[in-house]
N, C-alpha and C positions, 0 to 999 in steps of 0.2 A: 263556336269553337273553330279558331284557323285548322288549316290543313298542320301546319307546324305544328300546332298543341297536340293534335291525334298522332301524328307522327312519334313524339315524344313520349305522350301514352303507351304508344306500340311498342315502344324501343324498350319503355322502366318494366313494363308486363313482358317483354320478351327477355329479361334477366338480366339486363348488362345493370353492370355496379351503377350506385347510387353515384358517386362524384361525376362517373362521366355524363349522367342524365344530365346533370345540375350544368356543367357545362354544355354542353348542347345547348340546354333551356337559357342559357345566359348569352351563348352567341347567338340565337333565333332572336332572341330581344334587342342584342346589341343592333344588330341588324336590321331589323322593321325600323326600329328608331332612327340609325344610321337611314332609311329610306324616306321616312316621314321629313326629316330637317333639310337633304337636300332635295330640291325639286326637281321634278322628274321629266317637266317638258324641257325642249333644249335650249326655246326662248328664254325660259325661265333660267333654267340654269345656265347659262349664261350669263344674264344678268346677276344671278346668285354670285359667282366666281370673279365676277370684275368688282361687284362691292366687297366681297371679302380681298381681291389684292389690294382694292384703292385702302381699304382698313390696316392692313398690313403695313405697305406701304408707309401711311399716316404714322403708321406706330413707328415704326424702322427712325423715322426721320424726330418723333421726339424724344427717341431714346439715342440717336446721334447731338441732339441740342442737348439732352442735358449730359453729355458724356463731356461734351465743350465745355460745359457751364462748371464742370465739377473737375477740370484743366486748372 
């Protein structure tokens, strides 16, 4: 069990309402996940963020061709 999971334990057994546990529990997952997809060294991420603009990028320019194509 993460340190987050007991955290949230503590929080639902310390009485706050049920929705905002739920949220909590949702942005602690949002987040780990958000950490798992981008990489965490700066080599890496680095290279993560230049293939995501070259991808970008790519797209920008075939959705400018077919904006032409549909002229």
């Amino acid at each position: 069990m993460s340190s987050a999971d007991t955290a949230l334990l503590s929080v639902a057994d310390a009485g706050m309402p049920w929705p905002i546990v739920a949220l909590l529990g949702i942005a602690t997952l949002a987040l780990t996940a958000l950490r798992t997809v981008i990489p965490q060294h700066s080599r890496d991420r680095l290279i993560w963020w230049q293939d995501r603009r070259r991808h970008r990028e790519r797209l920008q320019s075939l959705q400018d061709r077919k904006a032409k194509q549909e002229e």
